[in-house]
C-alpha positions as CSV (number, residue, x, y, z in Angstrom):
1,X,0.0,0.0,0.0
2,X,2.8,2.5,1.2
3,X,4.5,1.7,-2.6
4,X,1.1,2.6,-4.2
5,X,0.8,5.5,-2.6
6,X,4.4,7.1,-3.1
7,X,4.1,5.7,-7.3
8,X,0.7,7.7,-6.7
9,X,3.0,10.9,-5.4
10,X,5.8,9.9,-8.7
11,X,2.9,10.3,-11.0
12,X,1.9,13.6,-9.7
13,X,5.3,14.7,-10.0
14,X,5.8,14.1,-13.2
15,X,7.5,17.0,-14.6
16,X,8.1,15.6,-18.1
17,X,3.9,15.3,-18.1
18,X,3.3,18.2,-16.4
19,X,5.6,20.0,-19.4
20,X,3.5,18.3,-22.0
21,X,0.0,18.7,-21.2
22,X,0.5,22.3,-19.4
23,X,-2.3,24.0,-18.0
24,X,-4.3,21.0,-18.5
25,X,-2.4,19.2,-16.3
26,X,-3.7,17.9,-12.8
27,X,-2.1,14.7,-12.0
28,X,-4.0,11.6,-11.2
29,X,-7.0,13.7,-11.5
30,X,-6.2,14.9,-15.0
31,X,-8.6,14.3,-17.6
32,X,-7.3,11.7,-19.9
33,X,-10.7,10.7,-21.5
34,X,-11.4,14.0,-22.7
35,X,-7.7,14.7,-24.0
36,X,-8.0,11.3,-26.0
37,X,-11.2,12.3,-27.3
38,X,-9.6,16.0,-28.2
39,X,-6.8,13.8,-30.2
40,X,-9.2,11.8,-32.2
41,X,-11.1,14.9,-32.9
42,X,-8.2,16.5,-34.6
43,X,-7.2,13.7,-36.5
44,X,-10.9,13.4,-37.8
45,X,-11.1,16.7,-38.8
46,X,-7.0,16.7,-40.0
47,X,-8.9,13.3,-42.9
48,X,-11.9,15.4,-43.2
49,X,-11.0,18.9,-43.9
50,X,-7.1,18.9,-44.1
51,X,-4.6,20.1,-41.9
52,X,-4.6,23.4,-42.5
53,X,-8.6,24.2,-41.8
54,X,-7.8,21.9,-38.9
55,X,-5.0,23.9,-37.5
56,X,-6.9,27.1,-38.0
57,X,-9.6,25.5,-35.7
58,X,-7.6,24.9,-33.1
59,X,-6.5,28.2,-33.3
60,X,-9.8,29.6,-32.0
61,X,-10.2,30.3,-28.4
62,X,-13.0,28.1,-26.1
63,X,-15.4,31.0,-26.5
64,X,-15.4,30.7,-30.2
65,X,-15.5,26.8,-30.0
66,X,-18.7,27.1,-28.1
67,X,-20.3,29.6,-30.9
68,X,-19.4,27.2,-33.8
69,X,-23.1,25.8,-33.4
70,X,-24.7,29.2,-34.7
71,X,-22.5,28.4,-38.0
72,X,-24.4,25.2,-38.7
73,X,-27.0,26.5,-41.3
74,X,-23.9,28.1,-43.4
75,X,-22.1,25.2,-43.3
76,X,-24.8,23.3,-45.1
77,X,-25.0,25.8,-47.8
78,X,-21.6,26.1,-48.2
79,X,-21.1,21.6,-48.5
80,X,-24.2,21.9,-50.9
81,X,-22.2,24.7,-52.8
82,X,-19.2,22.4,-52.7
83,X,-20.7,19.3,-53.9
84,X,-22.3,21.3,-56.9
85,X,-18.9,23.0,-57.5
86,X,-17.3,19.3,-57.7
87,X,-13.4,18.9,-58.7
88,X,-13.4,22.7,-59.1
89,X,-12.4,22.8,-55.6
90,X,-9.8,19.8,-55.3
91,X,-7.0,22.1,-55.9
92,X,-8.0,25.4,-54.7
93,X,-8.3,27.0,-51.0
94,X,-11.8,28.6,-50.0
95,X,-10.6,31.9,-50.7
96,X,-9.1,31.3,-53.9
97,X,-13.0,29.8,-54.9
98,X,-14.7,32.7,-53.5
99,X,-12.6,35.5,-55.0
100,X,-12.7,32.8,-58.8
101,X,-16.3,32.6,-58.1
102,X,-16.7,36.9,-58.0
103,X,-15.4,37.5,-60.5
104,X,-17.6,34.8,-62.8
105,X,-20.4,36.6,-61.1
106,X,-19.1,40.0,-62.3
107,X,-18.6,38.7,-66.2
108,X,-21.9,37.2,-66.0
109,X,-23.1,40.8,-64.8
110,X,-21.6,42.4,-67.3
111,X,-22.9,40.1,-70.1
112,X,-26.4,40.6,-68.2
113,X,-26.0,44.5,-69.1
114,X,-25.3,44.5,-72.6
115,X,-28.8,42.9,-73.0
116,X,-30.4,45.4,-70.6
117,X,-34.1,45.7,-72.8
118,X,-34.2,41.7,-72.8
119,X,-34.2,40.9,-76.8
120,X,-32.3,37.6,-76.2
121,X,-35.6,36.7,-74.0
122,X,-37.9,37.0,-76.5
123,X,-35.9,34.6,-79.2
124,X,-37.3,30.8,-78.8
125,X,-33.6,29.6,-79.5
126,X,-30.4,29.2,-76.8
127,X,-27.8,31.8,-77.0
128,X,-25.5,28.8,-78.1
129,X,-27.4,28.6,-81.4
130,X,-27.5,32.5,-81.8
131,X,-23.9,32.0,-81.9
132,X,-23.5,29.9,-84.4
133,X,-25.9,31.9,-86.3
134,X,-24.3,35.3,-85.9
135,X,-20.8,33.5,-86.9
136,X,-22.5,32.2,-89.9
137,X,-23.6,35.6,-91.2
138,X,-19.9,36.8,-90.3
139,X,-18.0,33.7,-92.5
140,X,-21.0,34.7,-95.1
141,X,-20.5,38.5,-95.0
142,X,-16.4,37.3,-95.5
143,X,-17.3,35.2,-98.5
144,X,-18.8,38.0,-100.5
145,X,-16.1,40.5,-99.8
146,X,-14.0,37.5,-101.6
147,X,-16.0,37.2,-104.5
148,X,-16.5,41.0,-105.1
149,X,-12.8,41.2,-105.1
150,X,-11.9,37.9,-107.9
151,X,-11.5,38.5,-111.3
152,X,-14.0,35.7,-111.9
153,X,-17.1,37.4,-110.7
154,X,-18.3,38.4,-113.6
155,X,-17.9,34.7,-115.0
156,X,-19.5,33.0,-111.7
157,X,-22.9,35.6,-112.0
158,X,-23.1,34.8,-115.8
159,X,-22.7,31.0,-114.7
160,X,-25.5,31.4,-112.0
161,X,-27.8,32.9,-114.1
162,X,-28.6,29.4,-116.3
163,X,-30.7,26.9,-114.8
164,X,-27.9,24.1,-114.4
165,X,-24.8,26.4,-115.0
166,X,-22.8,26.0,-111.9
167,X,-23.2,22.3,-112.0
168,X,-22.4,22.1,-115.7
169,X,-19.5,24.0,-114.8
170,X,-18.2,21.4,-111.5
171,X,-19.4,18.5,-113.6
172,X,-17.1,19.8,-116.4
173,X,-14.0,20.1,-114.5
174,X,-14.4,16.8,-112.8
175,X,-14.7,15.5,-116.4
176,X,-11.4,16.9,-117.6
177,X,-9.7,15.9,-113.8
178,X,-10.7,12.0,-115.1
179,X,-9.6,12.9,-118.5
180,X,-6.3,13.8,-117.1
181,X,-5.8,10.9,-115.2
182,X,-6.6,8.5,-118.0
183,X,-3.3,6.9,-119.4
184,X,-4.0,8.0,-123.0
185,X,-1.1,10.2,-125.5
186,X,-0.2,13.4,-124.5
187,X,-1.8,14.8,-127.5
188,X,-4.9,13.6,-127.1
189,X,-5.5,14.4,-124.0
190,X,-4.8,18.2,-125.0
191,X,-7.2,18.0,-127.9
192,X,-10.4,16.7,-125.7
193,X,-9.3,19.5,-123.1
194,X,-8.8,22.4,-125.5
195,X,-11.9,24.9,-127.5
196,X,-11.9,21.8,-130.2
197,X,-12.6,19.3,-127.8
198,X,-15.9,18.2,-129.8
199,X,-14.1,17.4,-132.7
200,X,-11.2,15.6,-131.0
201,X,-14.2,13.6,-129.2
202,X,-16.0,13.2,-132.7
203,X,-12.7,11.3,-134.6
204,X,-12.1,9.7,-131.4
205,X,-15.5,7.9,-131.2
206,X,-15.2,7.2,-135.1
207,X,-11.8,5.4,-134.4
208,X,-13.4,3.6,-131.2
209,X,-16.2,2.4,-132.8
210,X,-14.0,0.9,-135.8
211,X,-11.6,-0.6,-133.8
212,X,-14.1,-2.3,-131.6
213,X,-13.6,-5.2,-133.3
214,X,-10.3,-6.3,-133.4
215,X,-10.0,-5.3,-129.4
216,X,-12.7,-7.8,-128.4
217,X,-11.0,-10.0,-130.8
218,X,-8.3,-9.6,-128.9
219,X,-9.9,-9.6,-125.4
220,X,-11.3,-12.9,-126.6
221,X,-8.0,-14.6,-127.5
222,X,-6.4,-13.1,-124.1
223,X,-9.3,-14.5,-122.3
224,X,-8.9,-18.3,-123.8
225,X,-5.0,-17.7,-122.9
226,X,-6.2,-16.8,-119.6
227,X,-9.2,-19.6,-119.3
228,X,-7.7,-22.7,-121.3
229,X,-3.7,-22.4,-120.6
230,X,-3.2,-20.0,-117.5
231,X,-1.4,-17.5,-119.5
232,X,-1.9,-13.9,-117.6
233,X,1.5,-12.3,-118.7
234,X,0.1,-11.2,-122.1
235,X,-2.4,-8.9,-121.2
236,X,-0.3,-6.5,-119.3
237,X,1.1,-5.9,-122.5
238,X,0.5,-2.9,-125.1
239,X,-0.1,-3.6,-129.0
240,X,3.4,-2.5,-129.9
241,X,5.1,-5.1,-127.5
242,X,2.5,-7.7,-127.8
243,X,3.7,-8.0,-131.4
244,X,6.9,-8.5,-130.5
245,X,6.2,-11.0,-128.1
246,X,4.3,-12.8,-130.4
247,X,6.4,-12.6,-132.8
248,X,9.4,-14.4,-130.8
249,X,6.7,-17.1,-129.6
250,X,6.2,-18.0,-133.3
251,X,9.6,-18.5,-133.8
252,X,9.3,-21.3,-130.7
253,X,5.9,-22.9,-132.2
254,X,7.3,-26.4,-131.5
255,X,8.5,-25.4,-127.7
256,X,5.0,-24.0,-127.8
257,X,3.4,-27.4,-127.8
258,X,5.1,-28.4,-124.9
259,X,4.2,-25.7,-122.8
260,X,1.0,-25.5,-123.7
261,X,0.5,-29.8,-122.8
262,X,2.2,-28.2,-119.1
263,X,-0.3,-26.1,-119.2
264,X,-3.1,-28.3,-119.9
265,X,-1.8,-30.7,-117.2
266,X,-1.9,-27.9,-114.4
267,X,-5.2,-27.2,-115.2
268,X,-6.2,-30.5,-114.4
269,X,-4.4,-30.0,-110.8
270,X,-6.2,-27.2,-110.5
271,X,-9.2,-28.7,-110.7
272,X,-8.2,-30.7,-108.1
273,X,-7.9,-28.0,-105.5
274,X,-3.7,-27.4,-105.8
275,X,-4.1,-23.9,-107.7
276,X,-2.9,-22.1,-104.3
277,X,-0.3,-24.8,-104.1
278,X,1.2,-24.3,-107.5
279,X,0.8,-20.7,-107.1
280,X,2.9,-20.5,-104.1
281,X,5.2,-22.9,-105.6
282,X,6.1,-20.6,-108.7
283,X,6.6,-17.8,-106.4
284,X,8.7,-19.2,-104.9
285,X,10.4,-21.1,-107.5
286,X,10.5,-24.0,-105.8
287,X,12.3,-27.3,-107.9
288,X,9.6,-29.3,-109.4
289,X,11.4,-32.4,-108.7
290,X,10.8,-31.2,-104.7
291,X,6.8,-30.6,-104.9
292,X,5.3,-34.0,-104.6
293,X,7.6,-34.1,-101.1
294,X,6.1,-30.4,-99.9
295,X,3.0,-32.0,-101.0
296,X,3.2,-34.2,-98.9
297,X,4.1,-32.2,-96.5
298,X,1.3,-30.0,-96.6
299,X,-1.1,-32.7,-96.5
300,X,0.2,-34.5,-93.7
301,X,0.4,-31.1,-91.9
302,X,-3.1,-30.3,-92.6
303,X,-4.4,-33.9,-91.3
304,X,-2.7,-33.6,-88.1
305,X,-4.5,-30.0,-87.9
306,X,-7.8,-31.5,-88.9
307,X,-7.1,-34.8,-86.5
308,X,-6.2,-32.3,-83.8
309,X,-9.5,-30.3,-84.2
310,X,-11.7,-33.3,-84.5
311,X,-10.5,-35.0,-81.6
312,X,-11.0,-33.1,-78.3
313,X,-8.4,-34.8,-76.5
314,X,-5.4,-33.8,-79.3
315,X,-7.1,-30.0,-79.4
316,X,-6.7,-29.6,-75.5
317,X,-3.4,-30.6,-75.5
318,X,-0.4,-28.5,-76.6
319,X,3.2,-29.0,-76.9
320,X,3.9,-28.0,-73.2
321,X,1.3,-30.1,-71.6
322,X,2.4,-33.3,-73.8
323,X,6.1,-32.4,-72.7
324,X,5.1,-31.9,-68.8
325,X,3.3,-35.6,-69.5
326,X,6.3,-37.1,-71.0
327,X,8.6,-36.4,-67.9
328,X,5.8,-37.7,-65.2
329,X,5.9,-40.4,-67.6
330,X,10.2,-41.2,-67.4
331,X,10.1,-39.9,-63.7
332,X,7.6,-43.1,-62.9
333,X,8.8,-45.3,-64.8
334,X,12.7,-44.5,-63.5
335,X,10.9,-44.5,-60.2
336,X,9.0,-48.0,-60.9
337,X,12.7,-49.3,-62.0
338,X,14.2,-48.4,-58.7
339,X,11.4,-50.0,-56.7
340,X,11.4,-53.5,-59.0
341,X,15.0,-52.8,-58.0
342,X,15.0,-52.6,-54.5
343,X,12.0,-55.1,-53.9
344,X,14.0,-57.7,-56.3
345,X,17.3,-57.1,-53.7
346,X,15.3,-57.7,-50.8
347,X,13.5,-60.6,-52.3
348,X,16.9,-62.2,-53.2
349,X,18.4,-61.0,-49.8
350,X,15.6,-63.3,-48.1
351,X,17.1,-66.3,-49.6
352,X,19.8,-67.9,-47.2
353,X,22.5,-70.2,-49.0
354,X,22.7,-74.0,-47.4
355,X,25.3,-74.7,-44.6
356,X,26.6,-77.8,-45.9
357,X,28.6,-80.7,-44.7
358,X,32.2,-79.3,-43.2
359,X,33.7,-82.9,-41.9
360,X,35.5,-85.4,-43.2
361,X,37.8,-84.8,-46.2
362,X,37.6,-81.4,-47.6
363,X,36.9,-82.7,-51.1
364,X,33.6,-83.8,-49.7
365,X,32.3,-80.4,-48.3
366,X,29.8,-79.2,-49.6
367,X,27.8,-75.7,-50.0
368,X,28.9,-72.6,-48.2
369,X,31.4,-74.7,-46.5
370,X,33.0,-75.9,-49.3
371,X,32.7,-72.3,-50.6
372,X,34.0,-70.3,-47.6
373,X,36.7,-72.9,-47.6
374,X,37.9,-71.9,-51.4
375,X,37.6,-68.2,-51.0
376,X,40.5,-68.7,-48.6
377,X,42.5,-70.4,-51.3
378,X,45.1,-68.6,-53.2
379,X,46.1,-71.8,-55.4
380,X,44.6,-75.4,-56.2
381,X,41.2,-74.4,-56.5
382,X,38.9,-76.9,-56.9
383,X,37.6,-77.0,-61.1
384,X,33.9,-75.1,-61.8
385,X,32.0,-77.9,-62.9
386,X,32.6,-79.8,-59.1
387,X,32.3,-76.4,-57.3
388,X,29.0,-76.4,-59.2
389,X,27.7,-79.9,-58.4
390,X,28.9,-79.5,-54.6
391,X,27.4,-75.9,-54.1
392,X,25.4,-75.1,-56.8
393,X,22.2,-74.1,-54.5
394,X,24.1,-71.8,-52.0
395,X,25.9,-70.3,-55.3
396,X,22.1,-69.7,-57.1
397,X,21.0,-68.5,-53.5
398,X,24.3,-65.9,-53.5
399,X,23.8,-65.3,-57.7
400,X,20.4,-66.6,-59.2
401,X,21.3,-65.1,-62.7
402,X,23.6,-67.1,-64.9
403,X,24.7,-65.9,-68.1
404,X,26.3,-69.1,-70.0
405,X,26.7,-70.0,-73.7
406,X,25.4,-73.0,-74.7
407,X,29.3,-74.6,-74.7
408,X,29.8,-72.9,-70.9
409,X,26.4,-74.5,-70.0
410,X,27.4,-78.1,-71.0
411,X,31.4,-77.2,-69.8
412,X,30.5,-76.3,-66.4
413,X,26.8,-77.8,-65.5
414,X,26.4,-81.2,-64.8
415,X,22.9,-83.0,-65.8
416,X,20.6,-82.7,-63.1
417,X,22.8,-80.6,-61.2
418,X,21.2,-77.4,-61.0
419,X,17.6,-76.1,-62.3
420,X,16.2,-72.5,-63.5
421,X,12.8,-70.4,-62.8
422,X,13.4,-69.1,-66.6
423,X,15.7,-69.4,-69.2
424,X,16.0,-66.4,-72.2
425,X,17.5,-67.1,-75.2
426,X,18.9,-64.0,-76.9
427,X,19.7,-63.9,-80.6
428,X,17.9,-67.0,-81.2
429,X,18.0,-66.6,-85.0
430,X,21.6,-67.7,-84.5
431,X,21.5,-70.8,-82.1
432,X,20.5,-74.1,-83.6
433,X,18.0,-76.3,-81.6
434,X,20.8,-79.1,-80.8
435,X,22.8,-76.1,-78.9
436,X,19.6,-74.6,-77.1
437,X,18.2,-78.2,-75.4
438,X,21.0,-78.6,-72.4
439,X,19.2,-75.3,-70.9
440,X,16.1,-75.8,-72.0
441,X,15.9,-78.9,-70.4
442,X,17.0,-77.1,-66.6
443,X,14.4,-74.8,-67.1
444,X,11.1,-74.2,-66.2
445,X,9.8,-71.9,-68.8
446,X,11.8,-70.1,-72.2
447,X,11.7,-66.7,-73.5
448,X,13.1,-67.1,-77.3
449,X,14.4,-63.6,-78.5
450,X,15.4,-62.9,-82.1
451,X,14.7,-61.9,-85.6
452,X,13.7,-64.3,-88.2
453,X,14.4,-61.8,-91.2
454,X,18.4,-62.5,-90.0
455,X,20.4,-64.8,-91.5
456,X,20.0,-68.4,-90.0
457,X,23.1,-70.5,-88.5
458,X,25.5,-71.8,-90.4
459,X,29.2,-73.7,-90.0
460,X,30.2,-73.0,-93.7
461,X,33.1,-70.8,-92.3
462,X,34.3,-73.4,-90.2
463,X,34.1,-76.1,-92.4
464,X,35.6,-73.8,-95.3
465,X,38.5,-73.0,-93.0
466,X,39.2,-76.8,-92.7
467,X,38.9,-77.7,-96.5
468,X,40.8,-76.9,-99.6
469,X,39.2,-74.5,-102.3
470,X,38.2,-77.1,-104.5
471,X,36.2,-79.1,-102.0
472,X,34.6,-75.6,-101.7
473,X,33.5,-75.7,-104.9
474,X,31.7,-79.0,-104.7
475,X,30.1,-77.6,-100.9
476,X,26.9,-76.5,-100.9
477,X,26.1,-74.8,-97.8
478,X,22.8,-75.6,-96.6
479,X,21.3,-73.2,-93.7
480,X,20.0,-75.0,-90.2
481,X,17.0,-74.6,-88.9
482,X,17.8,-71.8,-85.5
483,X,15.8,-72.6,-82.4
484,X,13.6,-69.1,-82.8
485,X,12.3,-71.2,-86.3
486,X,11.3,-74.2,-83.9
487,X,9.8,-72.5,-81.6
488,X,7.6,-70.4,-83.7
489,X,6.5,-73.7,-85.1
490,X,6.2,-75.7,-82.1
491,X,4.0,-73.2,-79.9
492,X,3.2,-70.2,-82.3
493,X,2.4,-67.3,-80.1
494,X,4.9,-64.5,-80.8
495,X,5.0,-60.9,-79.6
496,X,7.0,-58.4,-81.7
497,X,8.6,-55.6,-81.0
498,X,7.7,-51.9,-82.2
499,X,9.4,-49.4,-81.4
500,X,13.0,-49.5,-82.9
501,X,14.9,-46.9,-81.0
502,X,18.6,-48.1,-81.9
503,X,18.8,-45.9,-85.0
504,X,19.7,-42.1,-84.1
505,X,19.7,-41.5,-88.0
506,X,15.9,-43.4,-89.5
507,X,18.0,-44.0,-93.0
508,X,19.7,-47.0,-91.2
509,X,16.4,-49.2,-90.7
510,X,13.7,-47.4,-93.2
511,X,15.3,-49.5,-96.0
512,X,14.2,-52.8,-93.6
513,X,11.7,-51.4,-92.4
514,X,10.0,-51.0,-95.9
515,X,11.6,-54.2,-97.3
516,X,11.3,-56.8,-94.6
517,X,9.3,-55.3,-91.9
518,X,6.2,-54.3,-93.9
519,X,6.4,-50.8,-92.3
520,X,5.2,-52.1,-88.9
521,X,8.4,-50.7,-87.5
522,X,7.5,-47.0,-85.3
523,X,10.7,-45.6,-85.6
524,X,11.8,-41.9,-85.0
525,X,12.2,-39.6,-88.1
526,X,15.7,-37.5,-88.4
527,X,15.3,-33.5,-88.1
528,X,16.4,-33.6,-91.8
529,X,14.8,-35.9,-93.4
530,X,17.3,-35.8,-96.9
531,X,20.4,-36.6,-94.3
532,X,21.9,-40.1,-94.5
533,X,24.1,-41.9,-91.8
534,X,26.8,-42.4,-94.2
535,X,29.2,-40.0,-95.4
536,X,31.7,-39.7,-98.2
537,X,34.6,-37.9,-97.0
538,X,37.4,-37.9,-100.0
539,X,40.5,-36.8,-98.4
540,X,43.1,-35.0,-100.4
């Protein structure tokens, strides 16, 4: 209590406090509620009003605060004056608006006074319109001072007074403006505008009309050109060099033939719907020996546009989201190849070799005893085959996988010895039947791998080695059946394989694959498809 008390006494004391609420300080008893109240005031009125109308209120005294009331009715005229005023005010203090808003009020008085008698009341139209009107009479009144003072006047009133004249005379000089523009001779063109220009129209007419013939003759045989052969270039040109022209084409009549047959022959591929191609192709001047390749082209890229609108699931996928499926794709399956991985380990892990005998002579242990006890060794190992038959099932349990050639498995692997969950033959094509039975008979089940397009197994190089050359002569070699032939007759079910992914460059296998294959083969097409895998390199 006595520590309350003198904190009480510390707080009253406060002379830092005291110094910063001055007269309005009183200690414990000052009044904090109303000081807080005056703070949030200010700040309202500091977001309200800004800081400077703020400041100037708290610059009145408390006698003037209390009379603020009595202003309440010219405050709301003044915010209704405001809100009509609108963004006229954002930038401008109150007395910068009143003293802008005098003198508006004095130029509207003045205006006021030049219509003291009140004409402009009695006019039914808005002194925006009498505007208009009194600066149309003023561009008017302009005009005629500029006609009064041209030397055509006199022409323009004789030109008025005719019923049509002013329009005869526009319509006249727009007629010799399109005359001028026309691509006709020089001369000509001065005779139809000059004082003679009726006879000059006159002989021209006569000449027209004469001539009409042999120019839709000649329209005729440019439009044939045009409609039967294709031939546009022609018609750009004028009589003078269309002679010549001609004239050298006669001298080519048999050439003529030829090109005319062309002709005739891309007119029936236009009909076909490849005008646009062939067009594009002579602008281009693209190698005829090249278009039925960009034809191809073309075609295949339109059907993968039309497949890929057709079929909603090719339209809603585009080259990122087949690219972001591709990686989930070789992330799981690198993924799925670790786990057969680690779950294949800890299978084989599970499998404990056999102990063994370990007495008697050493030469009769067998299994991990007999294996321990050669590890050891540095010399007189005992041979493969007898390690084999003594501890073959603790050497399957240690290393089920045996990879052995058909010699090694007969070398090494005693009948009856050993036995296998599955055996694979690889390159079957090349292995005769006789060669392939020791393991088939250990095994379980086969998987035969190979290709029966490759060549089947022969000895003629081992026997020709062994010969002379003219018991060569007299040999006729006669292929063996392989083992991948036997099987496919013995049991029939065969699975091929697709996708041929050992090519980088598709000229190695498309030969094959066309050939032997019968194009069942996906394989990858090259970024160029003219390239070839081999290269001549002539060194100097």
């Amino acid at each position: 209590m006595a520590a309350h008390v003198e904190s009480i006494y510390e707080f009253d004391d406060d002379e830092a406090a005291a110094n910063l609420f001055g007269s309005s300080w009183e200690g414990f008893d000052t009044k904090f509620d109303q000081i807080a109240f005056g703070i949030k005031a200010r700040q309202y009125f500091a977001e309200q009003i800004g800081q400077e109308l703020t400041q100037r209120l708290i610059e009145i005294d408390p006698e003037g605060v209390r009379q603020l009331h009595n202003f309440e009715e010219a405050a709301n005229t003044a915010r209704k004056t405001i809100a009509k005023l609108g963004s006229r005010l954002d930038e401008r203090s109150i007395d910068l608006t009143i003293d802008m808003l005098a003198e508006e009020i004095a130029t509207m008085q003045r205006v006021a006074d030049l219509d003291q008698e009140g004409f402009l009341g009695e006019f039914d139209l808005s002194v925006r319109e009498l505007s208009e009107i009194a600066a149309l009479h003023k561009e008017r009144d302009r005009l005629q001072r500029l006609l009064d003072t041209s030397p055509l006047k006199y022409a323009a009133e004789e030109l008025s007074q005719g019923p049509g004249g002013i329009d005869d005379a526009f319509a006249s000089i727009d007629w010799l403006g399109a005359l001028r523009r026309l691509p006709m001779p020089t001369f000509l063109s001065s005779k139809l505008s000059s004082s003679g220009a009726s006879d000059a129209w006159a002989r021209t007419l006569a000449i027209a009309s004469k001539a009409q013939a042999d120019l839709q003759a000649h329209d005729d045989l440019q439009g044939r050109l045009r409609v039967e052969f294709g031939i546009k270039a022609l018609s750009r040109y004028d009589l003078g060099k269309l002679l010549e022209v001609t004239a050298e084409l006669l001298q080519h009549r048999d050439e003529l033939r030829e090109l005319l047959g062309l002709y005739r022959e891309r007119r029936g591929l236009e009909s076909l719907g490849l005008k646009e191609f062939l067009d594009c192709a002579d602008q281009h001047r693209i190698d005829p020996g090249r278009l039925t390749q960009l034809l191809g082209a073309v075609l295949a890229y339109r059907g993968a546009e039309l497949a890929k609108k057709s079929s909603e699931a090719l339209h809603a996928n585009t080259g990122a989201s087949l690219e972001n499926r591709r990686r989930q794709f070789a992330d799981k399956d690198r993924a799925k190849i670790r786990d057969d991985r680690t779950r294949i380990k800890a299978k084989l892990l599970q499998r404990q070799p056999v102990a063994g005998t370990s007495f008697g002579k050493k030469k009769a242990w067998t299994e991990m005893a007999l294996l321990r006890n050669e590890l050891e060794k540095q010399k007189r190992f005992v041979p493969v085959r007898t390690l084999l038959a003594q501890a073959g099932r603790s050497i399957q349990a240690l290393q089920p996988c045996f990879m052995m050639s058909p010699l090694s498995l007969a070398k090494f692997l005693k009948a009856g010895s050993l036995s296998f969950d599955i055996l694979v033959i690889d390159e079957a094509s090349q292995m005769r039947p006789e060669d392939s039975l020791g393991a088939m008979l250990r095994s379980k089940q086969i998987v035969v791998v190979g290709d029966p397009k490759q060549l089947p197994p022969t000895d003629f190089f081992a026997r020709s080695g062994e010969s002379s050359p003219e018991e060569d002569e007299e040999f006729e070699d006669l292929d063996d059946e392989s083992i991948l032939e036997s099987c496919q007759k013995t049991f029939g079910y065969r699975r091929p394989l697709r996708w041929h992914y050992r090519s980088r460059c598709e000229s190695l296998i498309r030969f094959s694959n066309e050939q032997f294959y019968r194009r069942e083969l996906v394989t990858f097409p090259a970024s160029k498809p003219e390239s070839f895998s081999i290269d001549l390199i002539r060194v100097v």
